[in-house]
Structures are given as C-alpha cells and as structure tokens.
N, C-alpha and C positions, 0 to 999 in steps of 0.2 A: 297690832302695831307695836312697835319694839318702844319704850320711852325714851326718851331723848333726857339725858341726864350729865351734869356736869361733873367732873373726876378730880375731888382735889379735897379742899380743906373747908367747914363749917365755918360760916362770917356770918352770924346770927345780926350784927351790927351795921353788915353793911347799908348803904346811905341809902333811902329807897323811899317811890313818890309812886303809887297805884297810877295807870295809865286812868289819864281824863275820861269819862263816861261820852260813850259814843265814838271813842277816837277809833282810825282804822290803821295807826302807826304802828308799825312793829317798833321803833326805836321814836320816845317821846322824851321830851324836855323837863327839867324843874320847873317848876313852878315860879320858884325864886330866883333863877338866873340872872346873872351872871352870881356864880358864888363868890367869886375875886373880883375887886373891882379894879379901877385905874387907881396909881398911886398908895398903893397897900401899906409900904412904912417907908421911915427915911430914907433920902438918896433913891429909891425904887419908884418911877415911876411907870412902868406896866410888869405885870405875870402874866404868863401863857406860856400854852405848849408843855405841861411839867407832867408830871410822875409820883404816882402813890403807892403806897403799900401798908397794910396792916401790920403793927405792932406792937408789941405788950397789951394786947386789947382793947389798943386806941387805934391811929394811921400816925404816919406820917411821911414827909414830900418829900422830894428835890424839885426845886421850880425854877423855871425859866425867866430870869429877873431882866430887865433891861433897865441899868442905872440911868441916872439923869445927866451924863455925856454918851449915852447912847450906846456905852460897851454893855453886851448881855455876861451874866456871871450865873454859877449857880448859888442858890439862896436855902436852907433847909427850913423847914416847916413842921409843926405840929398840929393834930386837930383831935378831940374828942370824940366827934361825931361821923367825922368825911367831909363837912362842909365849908362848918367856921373854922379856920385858918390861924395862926399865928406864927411869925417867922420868928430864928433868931436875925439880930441885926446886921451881923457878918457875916460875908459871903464864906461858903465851905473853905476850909484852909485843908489845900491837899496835900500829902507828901511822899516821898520815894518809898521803896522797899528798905530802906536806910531809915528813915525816920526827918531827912530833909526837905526843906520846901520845894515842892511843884509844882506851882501854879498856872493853870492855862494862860495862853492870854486872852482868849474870850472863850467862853462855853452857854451851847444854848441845843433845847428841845432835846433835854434829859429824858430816859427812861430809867425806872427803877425795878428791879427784877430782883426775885430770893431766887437764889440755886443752891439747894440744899441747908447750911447752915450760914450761905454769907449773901450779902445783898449786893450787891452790881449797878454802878451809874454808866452809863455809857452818854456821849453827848457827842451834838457836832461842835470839835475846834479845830485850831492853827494848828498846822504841823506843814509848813511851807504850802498852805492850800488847804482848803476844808476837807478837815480829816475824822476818824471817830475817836475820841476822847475814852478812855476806859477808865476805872477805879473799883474799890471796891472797901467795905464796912462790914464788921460784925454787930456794932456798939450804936452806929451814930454820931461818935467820938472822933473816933480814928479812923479819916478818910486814905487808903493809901492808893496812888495813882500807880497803875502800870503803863506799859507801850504802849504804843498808839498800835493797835489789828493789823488798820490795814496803811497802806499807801495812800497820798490823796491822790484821784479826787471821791470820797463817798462822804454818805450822809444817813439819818433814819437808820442808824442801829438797833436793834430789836432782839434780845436774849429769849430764848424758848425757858420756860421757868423749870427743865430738867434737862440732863443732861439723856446723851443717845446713846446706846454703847460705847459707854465713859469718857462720851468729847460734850462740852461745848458745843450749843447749835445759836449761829447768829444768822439774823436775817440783814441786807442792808440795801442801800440804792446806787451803785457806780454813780458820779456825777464828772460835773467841770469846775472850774473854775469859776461860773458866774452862777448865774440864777437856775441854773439846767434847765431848759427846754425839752429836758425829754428825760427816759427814766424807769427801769424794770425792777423789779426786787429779784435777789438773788440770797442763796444759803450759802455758807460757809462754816466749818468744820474744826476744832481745835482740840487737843488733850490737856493742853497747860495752860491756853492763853497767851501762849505766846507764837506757838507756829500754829499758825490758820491755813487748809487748806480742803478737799474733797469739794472746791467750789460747787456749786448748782443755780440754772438757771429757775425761778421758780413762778412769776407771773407778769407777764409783758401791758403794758398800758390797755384798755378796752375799748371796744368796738363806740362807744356808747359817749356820750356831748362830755360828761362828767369826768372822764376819766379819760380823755384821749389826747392829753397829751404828754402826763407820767405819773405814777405812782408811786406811793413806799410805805412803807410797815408803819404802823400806829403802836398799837396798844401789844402790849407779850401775848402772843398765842394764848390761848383758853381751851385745854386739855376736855374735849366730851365724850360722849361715847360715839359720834359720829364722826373725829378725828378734830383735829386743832381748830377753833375756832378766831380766825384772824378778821380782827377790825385796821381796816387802816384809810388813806387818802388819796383822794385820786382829784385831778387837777386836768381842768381846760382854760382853753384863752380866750377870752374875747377882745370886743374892741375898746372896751373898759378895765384888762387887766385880766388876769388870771381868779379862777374863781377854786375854792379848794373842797371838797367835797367828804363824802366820808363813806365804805364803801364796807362789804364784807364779804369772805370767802371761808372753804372748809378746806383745810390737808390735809392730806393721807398722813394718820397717825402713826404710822415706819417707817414713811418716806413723804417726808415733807414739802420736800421737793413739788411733788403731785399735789395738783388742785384739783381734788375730789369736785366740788358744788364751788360756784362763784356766782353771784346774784349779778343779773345784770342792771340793778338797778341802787342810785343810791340809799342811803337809809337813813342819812342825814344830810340835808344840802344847806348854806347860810338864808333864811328867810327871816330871825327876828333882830333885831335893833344892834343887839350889841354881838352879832355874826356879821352883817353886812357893812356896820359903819364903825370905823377903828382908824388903826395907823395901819395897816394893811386889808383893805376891804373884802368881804367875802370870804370868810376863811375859816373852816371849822377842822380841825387840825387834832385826833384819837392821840392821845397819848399814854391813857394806863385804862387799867377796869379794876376793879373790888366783884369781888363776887362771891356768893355761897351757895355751896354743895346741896345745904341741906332743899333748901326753896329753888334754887333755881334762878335766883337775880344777880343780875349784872345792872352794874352800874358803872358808866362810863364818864371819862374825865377828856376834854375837850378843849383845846384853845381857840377863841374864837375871837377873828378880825384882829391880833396881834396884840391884842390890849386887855384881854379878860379870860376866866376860865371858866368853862359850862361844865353841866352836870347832865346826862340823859339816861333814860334804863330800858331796858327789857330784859329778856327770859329767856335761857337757854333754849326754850323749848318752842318758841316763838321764832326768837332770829334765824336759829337754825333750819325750823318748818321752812320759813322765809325765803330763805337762802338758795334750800332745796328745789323749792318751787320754782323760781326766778334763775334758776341756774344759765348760763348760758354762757357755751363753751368760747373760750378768746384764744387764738393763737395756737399754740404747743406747751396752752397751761395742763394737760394731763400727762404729759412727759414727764421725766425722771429730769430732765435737764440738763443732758450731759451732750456735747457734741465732740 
C-alpha cells in the first residue's frame, strides 16, 4: 500500500494534542478549547471564523472581529505557539495600488493563504451586496487591497496555495442577497487577479442531514499525494435554525474541478458547549489548517457558534484513509464541471 503523505513544507512547530486514548475520531478536539475566548481585547467583543499562517517561525492571523456596534472588521494577530493569541489593537488599515486608503465597510470570515512569495486575504464584504473582498501582504505592514473577483452575490472564498499553469485557482460559493438557503462551490481561474474566468462547477450540497442544504469551502486545499485535500462546511436546517457542520473531500490534483473521494459523513459536527451555545448556535465553521510534511499533522482552526475559535487535529494519513473509505458519490461531483 502506497503511503499517504503530505506535499509541502516542514512545520515541526505546528500546534498538536495526541488523539485521547481509546477515541475512534478521525478529527478530535483540544483539550483546551475554545483557544479564543468572548471579548479578547478592546472594542472586540467576539473572534471566529479567522485564518492562520506560519511565519518567521512563529503564526500569525487575520481574524474575524465583530466590534461592539456589531460591524465585523478584520483584526491581525500574533502567536508564538498557534494558540495563545495576541492582537494588534487596530483593525488592518488597507490601501490601493496607490498607496491610498481603502477601507471595506465591513469584512468578515478571512482566509489567509501564501501563493508563492506574497500572502493573500480574501474576505466576505460590501460591494453593493456580499461580495469577496481581496488584498494582499508581503510584510504584514503593508496591506494593499485590489478589486473585488467577482460580482455580488458570493461568499467562502478559498485560494489553492499554488498556482495551475500560471493562474490563480479560487474556490467560492454563488450566493443571494440574504442568508442563502442553498449553495454549491465552484472554481474559478485568473492569470493577474484581476480577470477571473475558466469557471467550474465543483461539488453540489449532499445526499446526507448535514449537508443538505448548502455548502462552501473552509480551510485552502491541502496538497497530498492523493490529490487536494479539502476541509470545508456543510449546512442543514432544522426547526431550531440551521446547524453548520464540517465536512471533507479529495480533488483531482490537475483538475480540481473533480472530486476524487468525498466522505459521506461529517468529521466534525457542534456537540461541546462553546459550538452549540453562542450568538449563532451550532456552528463549527474550518477556516485555515497549519500542517507538516514531515509527521503528517494537521491541525485545524475552526469558528465555533460565532463567538469563539476551536482547535482540532488529525493526520493526513488518517483523514484521508477516512475519507476514502466513506467515499460516497453526490450528484456530477466527479465531472470536470463544465456544461
């Protein structure tokens, strides 16, 4: 049997908690969760939904801040470890290709992505309707904002952390105006960032309680030797509100489009305290992973019930087994996408 191995870069540092003795999880919780709590610094009364990355041999965020009149902004972060957290106390100051101010008027449920030598935020904001927010950083310093991708209405933008023959790969979710009720992820294709096209259609909502009634992209693809390793969220309704789920699939690593393996089952659903009870109940919501090559661990960052940020981990070689096994085809997810 072939190994199942992650393709990328050595993170001897990343954040990691041995699964509980006896557990049968393939994706298990901290210990210490929630690692964010409510009210983290001034003016900021909840994090969730945010974005990490490795750098200089520490991490560091873009988080999803919800100030205390209720407009969300993004916030930047530092940590040592991956855990313990420290902001600065002003929200990111963006600016043009100019060097002038550009500020969103609200931005929320950042992902943060390296593509080669520069790091990428992408976020849902205003652009006459929820739209994806784009920018981009060398430093840390100097955030500079470009156009907005696409048209509204989308949401759950998601950068592949390489490029395809020399474009830009983003994943996103079409939406409405309101809260969407429904919801497929699709690809989309750029050489500059600035003209997006070669759409594709790439995995329709599932069969299955958790996911039936829309999904979208989580965490940036996870490059392995069995094709892209994609965490993301899937969403049903009950008669108590929509519950948010957390799901994963495999792509065809030259054509992403195709979903190789898709588990039909989730791998994280909200059952402890501070997933179920928040300002939005029930809500566990992938947004980045940390991982190394050399072991094999992921470690996953999570917004959970709109008011806190979880931590969970497994193993490339685990999730993936998982995945494989549980596979269970949905719709015209092994299509190329194209009609």
């Amino acid at each position: 049997m072939t190994e199942i191995k992650l393709i990328g870069e050595s993170l001897p540092n990343v954040p990691w908690q041995d699964k509980p003795q006896g557990s049968d999880r393939v994706v298990w919780r901290y210990s210490q969760n929630p690692i964010i709590d409510r009210n983290p610094l001034k003016g900021v009364a909840r994090i969730f939904n945010s974005a990490v990355v490795p750098y200089e041999g520490k991490f560091i965020g873009v988080f999803r801040a919800e100030t205390i009149n209720g407009v969300p902004h993004l916030y930047l972060g530092r940590s040592d470890d991956g855990v313990s957290w420290h902001y600065e106390e002003e929200r990111i100051q963006f600016v043009d290709e100019k060097g002038n101010e550009f500020m969103p008027k609200y931005a929320y449920d950042p992902r943060l992505i390296k593509v080669e030598d520069t790091y990428y935020i992408i976020w849902c904001t205003d652009f006459y309707g929820a739209a994806l927010g784009l920018a981009k950083t060398t430093d840390f310093k100097t955030f500079v904002r470009l156009d907005n991708p696409f048209l509204p209405f989308n949401r759950n933008g998601v950068f592949f952390p390489k490029k395809m023959n020399g474009n830009f790969m983003l994943l996103s979710r079409p939406s409405d105006s309101g809260h969407t009720p429904f919801g497929d992820i699709f690809l989309s294709e750029s050489p500059d960032l600035v003209y997006w096209g070669k759409h594709k259609h790439v995995m329709t909502k599932g069969n299955n309680w958790w996911q039936s009634l829309k999904i979208g992209g989580g965490a940036a693809p996870i490059e392995t030797t069995e094709g892209w390793l994609l965490f993301y969220h899937g969403v049903t309704g009950t008669c108590n509100g929509y519950v948010y789920s957390m799901g994963a699939a495999i792509l065809d690593k030259e054509n992403p489009s195709i979903v190789k393996y898709r588990s039909e089952n989730f791998i994280l659903t909200p059952e402890e305290w501070y997933e179920e009870r928040g300002f939005v109940a029930n809500v566990v919501f992938p947004c980045a992973t940390l991982h190394d090559a050399d072991t094999g661990r992921i470690a996953i960052y999570y917004g959970a019930a709109d008011s806190y940020v979880g931590l969970a981990f497994t193993t490339v070689e685990e999730i993936v087994t998982y995945v494989k096994a549980t596979h269970q085809l949905v719709g015209d997810d092994n299509e190329i996408g194209m009609r």
